[in-house]
C-alpha positions as CSV (number, residue, x, y, z in Angstrom):
1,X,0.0,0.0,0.0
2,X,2.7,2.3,0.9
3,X,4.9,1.7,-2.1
4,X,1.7,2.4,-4.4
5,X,1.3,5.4,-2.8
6,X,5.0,6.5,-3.3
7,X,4.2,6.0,-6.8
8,X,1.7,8.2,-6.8
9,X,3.5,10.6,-5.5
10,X,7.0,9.9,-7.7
11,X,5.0,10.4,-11.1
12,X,3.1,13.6,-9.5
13,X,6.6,15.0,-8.6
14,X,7.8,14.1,-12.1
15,X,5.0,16.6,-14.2
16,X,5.7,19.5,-12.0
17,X,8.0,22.0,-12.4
18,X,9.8,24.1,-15.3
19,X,10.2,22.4,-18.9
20,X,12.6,24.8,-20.6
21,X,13.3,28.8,-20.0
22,X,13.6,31.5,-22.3
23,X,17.2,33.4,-21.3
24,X,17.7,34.5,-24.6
25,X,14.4,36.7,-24.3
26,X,15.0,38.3,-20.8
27,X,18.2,39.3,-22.1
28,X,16.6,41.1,-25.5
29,X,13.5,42.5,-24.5
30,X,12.1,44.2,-21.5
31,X,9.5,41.8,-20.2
32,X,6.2,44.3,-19.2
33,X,3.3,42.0,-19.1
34,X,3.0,38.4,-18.4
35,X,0.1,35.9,-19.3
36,X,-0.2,32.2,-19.0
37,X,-1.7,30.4,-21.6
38,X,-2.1,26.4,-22.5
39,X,-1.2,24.6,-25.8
40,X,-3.0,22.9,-28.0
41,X,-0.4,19.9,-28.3
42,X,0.3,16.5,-29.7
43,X,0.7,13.3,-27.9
44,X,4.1,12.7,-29.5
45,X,5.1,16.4,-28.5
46,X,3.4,15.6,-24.8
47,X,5.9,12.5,-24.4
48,X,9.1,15.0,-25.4
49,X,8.1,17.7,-23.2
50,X,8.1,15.0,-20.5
51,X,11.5,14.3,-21.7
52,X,12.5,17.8,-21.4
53,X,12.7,18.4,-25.2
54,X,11.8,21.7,-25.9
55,X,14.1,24.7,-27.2
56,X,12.0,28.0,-26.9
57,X,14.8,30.2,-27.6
58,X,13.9,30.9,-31.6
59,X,10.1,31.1,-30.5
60,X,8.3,33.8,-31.3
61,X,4.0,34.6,-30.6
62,X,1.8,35.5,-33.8
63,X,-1.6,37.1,-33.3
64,X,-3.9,35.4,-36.4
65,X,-7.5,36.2,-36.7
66,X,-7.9,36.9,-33.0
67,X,-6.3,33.8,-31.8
68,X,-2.9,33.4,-30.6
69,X,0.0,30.8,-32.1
70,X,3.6,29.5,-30.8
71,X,5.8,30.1,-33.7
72,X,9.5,28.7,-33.7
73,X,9.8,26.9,-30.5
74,X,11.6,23.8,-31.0
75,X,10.2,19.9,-29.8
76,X,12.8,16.9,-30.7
77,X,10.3,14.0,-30.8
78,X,11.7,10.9,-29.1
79,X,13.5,8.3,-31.4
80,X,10.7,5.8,-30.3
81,X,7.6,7.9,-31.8
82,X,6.2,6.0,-33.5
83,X,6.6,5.7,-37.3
84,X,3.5,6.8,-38.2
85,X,3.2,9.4,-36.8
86,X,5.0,12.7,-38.9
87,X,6.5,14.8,-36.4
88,X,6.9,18.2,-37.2
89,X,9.2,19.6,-34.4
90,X,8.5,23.6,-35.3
91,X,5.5,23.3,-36.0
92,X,2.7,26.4,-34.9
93,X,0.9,26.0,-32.0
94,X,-2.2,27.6,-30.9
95,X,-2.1,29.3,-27.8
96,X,-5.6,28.8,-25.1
97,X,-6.4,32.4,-23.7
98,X,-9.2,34.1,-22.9
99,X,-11.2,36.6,-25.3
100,X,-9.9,39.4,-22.9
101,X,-6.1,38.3,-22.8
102,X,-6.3,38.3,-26.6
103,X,-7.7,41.4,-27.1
104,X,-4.9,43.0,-24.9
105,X,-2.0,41.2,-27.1
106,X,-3.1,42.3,-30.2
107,X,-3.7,46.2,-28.6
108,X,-0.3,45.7,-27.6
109,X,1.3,44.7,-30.4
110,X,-0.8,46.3,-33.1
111,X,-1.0,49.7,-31.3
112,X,2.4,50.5,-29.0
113,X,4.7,48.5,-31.3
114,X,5.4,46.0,-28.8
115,X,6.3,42.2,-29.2
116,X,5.0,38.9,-27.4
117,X,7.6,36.6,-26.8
118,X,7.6,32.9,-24.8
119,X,9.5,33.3,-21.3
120,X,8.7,29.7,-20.1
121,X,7.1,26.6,-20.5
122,X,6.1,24.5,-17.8
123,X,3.8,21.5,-15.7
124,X,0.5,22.6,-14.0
125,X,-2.1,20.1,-12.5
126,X,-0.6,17.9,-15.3
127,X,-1.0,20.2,-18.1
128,X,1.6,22.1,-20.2
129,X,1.3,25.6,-19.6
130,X,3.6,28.9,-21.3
131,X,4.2,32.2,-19.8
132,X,4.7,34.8,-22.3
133,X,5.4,38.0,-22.2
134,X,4.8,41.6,-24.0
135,X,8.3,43.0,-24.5
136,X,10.0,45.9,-25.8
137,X,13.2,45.0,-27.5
138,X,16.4,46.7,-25.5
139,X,18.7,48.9,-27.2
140,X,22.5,47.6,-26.8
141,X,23.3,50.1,-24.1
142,X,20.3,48.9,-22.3
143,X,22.1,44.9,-22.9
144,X,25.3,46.6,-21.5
145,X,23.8,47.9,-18.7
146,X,22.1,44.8,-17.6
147,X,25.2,43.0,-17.8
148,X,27.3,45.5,-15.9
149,X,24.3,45.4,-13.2
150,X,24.4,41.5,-12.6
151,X,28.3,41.7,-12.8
152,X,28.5,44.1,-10.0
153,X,26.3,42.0,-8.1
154,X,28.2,38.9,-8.7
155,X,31.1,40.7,-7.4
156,X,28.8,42.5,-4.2
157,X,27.8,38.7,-3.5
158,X,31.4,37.7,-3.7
159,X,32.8,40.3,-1.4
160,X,30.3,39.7,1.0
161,X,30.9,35.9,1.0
162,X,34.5,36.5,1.6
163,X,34.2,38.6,4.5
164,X,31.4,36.3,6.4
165,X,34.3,33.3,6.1
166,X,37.1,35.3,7.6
């Protein structure tokens, strides 16, 4: 009884938690908004996410007669898909958001020239769900700037390490 429960629990513990992140796009755009959405998804593309197959870094979000689509993002299907089944690995995904949600995305982009970008994909209740953001690209001072700001506080977190241990 135990053990079954342990199980449970094991293959509970496996669906939760982040599939693949987005660095690439915290690094080049200025994350303003965030929304969660689902995706429409295959059952060969289900069994790679699982496997932790999924590049998001090339990913881009189109807005399409009022509905939303996952452009770019990468799936490697497992070599044991079956054979036939035709894996398409970039294929478009649609994107499950609310009439609302939508409305604001396409205002977004259409309107103030922004961009809608994937940040992460991850495990909720057992579903796949993606966290995108509306982002304005950075200019290359702003990259510099960021960098410089997480280098000096590498280097604070360094100093301050070093003088604890002494």
């Amino acid at each position: 009884m135990a053990k079954d429960a342990e199980k449970g629990k094991a293959a509970k513990t496996n669906q939760t938690g982040t599939i693949a992140l987005n660095r690439r796009a915290r690094y080049d755009y200025a994350v303003e908004d965030r929304y969660e959405a689902g995706v429409c998804l295959l059952g060969w593309e289900v069994k790679a996410l699982r496997a932790g197959r999924l590049q998001l870094g090339e990913g881009y979000v189109t807005m399409r007669k009022n509905e939303a689509f996952l452009m770019g993002a990468h799936i490697t299907p497992l070599p044991m898909a079956a054979s036939f089944v035709i894996t398409e690995p970039t294929r478009t995904r649609k994107l499950l958001l609310n009439r609302r949600e939508i409305d604001r995305l396409t205002g977004a982009v259409e309107r103030k020239g922004y961009t809608v970008v994937p940040l992460s994909m991850y495990w909720k209740d057992g579903r796949a769900k993606i966290e995108i953001g509306v982002a304005k690209g950075k200019a290359d001072h702003d990259k510099r700037a960021t960098e410089k700001d997480r280098d000096w506080a590498r280097e604070k977190s360094r100093t301050l390490r070093d003088a604890a241990r002494r």
